[in-house]
C-alpha positions in Angstrom: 102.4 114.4 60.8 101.7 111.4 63.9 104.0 109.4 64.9 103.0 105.8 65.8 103.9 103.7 68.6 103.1 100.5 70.2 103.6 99.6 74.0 106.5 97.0 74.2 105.0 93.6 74.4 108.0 91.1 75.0 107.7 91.3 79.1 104.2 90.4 79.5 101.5 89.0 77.5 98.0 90.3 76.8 99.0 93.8 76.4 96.1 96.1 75.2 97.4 98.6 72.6 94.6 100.9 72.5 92.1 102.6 74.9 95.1 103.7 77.0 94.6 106.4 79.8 97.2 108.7 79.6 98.6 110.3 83.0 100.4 112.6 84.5 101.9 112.7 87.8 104.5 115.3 87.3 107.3 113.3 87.2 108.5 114.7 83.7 106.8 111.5 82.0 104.1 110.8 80.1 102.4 107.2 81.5 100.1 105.5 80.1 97.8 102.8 81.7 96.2 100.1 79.7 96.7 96.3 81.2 99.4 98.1 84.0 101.7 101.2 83.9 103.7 102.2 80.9 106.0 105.1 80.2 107.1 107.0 77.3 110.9 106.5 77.1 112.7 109.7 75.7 115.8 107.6 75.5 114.9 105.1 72.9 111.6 107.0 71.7 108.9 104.5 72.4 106.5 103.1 75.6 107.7 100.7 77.8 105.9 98.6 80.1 106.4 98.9 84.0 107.1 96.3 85.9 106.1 96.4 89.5 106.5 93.7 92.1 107.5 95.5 95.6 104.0 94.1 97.2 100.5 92.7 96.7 99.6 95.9 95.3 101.9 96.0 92.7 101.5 92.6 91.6 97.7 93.0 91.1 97.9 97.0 89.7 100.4 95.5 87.2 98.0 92.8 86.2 94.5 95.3 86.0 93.2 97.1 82.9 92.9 100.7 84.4 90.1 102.5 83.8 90.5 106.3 84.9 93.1 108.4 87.0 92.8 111.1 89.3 95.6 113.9 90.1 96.3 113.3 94.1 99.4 115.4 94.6 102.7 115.8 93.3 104.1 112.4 91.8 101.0 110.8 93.5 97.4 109.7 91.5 95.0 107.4 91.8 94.3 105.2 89.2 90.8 103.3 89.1 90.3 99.9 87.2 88.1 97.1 85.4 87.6 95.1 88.6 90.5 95.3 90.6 89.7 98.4 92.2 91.3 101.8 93.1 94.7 102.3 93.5 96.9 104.9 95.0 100.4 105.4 93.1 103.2 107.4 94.1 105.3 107.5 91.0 108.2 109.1 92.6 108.8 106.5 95.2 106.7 103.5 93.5 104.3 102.7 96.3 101.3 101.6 95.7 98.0 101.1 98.0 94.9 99.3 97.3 91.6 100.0 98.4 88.7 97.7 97.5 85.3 95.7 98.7 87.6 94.6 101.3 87.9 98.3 102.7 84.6 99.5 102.2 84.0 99.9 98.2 80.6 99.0 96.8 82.3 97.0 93.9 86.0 96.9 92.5 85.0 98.1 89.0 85.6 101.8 88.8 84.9 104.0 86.1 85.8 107.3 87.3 87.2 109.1 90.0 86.6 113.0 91.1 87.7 115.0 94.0 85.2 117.9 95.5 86.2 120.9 97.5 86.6 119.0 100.5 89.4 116.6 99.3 86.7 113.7 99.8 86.9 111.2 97.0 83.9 110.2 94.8 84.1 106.7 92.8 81.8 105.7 90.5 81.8 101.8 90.5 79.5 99.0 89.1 77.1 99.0 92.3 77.2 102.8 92.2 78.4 106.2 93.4 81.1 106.1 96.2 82.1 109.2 98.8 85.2 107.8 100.1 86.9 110.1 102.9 90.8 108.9 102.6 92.4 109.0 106.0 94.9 111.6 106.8 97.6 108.9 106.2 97.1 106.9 103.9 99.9 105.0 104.3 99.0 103.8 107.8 97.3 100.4 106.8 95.1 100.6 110.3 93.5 103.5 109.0 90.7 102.5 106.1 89.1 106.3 105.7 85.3 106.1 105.6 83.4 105.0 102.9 79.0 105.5 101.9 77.3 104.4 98.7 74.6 105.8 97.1 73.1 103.2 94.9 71.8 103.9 91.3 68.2 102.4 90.3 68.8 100.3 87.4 72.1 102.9 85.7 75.5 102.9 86.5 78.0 106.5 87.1 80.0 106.3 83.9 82.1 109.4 83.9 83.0 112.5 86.0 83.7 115.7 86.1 85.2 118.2 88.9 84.8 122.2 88.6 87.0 124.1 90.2 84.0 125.3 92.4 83.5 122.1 93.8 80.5 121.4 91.5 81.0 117.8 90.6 79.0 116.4 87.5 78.9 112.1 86.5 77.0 110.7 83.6 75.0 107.8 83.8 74.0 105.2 81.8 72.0 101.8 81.6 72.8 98.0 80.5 
C-alpha cells in the first residue's frame, strides 16, 4: 500500500507536484526540491513548502526548479537547477550560496553534479561539462574557486555518476 501526498500549495503559486528530487542532508528529514525546498513534516504527515528569504540566494533558490543534488557534508548539499544555477545549502543553519556565469559557470542550467577523488566539483550545464575547484571557504565571498569548461560538440552532459574509485561516468545526449 502508497500513500499519497501533495506539496502544500497555499504559500506560493506554481508549485510543481511531480518530478521532485528527493534529498538528504542528514538532518533527520526527507526534502524534496521541485520549484524550491520542501520537507516532509512528521508532525502533520505531509510536505511542506520552505520558505527562505535570509539573502539574494534564498530568494532566487526558493524561486528555481532544481534539477539535481549532490551530498557536500553533513547538513550541507548542493543542489543544481533549471537556469538559476548551483547552489550551496546548509540545511542545518539555512545558508545558502550561489555560484553562477557570474563566478565562472559555462551556463546556469545544470543537470547534474558529481564529486571525484579530489573533492573537485564536476557540473554538467547547457554549454557543457564544468571542473569547478570550490575554495577552501566557501563562505568567504572574495574567494570564487576556479572554474574550466570543456565544451561538448553539438550534445549536452545529462546525467552523472561517481564511483567510489573516483571513476566518474555522465551521459550525453543531443537536441
Amino acid at each position: 500500500m502508497f500513500d499519497r501526498y501533495h506539496i502544500d500549495s497555499t504559500k506560493k503559486k506554481n508549485v510543481v507536484n511531480s518530478n521532485a528530487v528527493i534529498l538528504s542532508p542528514g538532518d533527520g528529514n526527507v526534502w524534496f526540491g521541485t520549484i524550491g525546498l520542501s520537507r516532509f513534516d512528521k508532525r502533520s504527515n505531509s510536505i511542506k513548502r520552505v520558505s527562505l528569504d535570509g539573502n539574494e540566494a534564498d530568494r532566487i533558490l526558493s524561486a528555481s526548479k532544481i534539477s539535481c543534488a549532490l551530498n557536500a557534508g553533513p547538513y550541507r548539499m548542493w543542489i543544481g537547477t533549471d537556469g538559476s544555477g548551483l547552489f550551496l545549502f546548509d540545511f542545518k543553519t539555512q545558508d545558502c550560496i550561489r555560484i553562477s556565469v557570474a563566478d565562472g559557470l559555462p551556463h546556469d542550467r545544470i543537470f547534474a553534479v558529481s564529486r571525484d577523488k579530489n573533492n573537485n566539483l564536476w557540473v554538467s550545464t547547457d554549454d557543457g561539462l564544468c571542473k569547478f575547484i570550490p575554495p577552501k571557504n566557501i563562505l568567504d565571498p572574495t574567494n570564487k574557486g576556479s572554474y574550466k569548461t570543456y565544451k561538448a560538440n553539438l550534445s549536452w552532459p545529462a546525467q552523472g555518476y561517481s564511483y567510489p574509485d573516483g571513476t566518474m561516468y555522465f551521459h550525453m545526449f543531443r537536441y
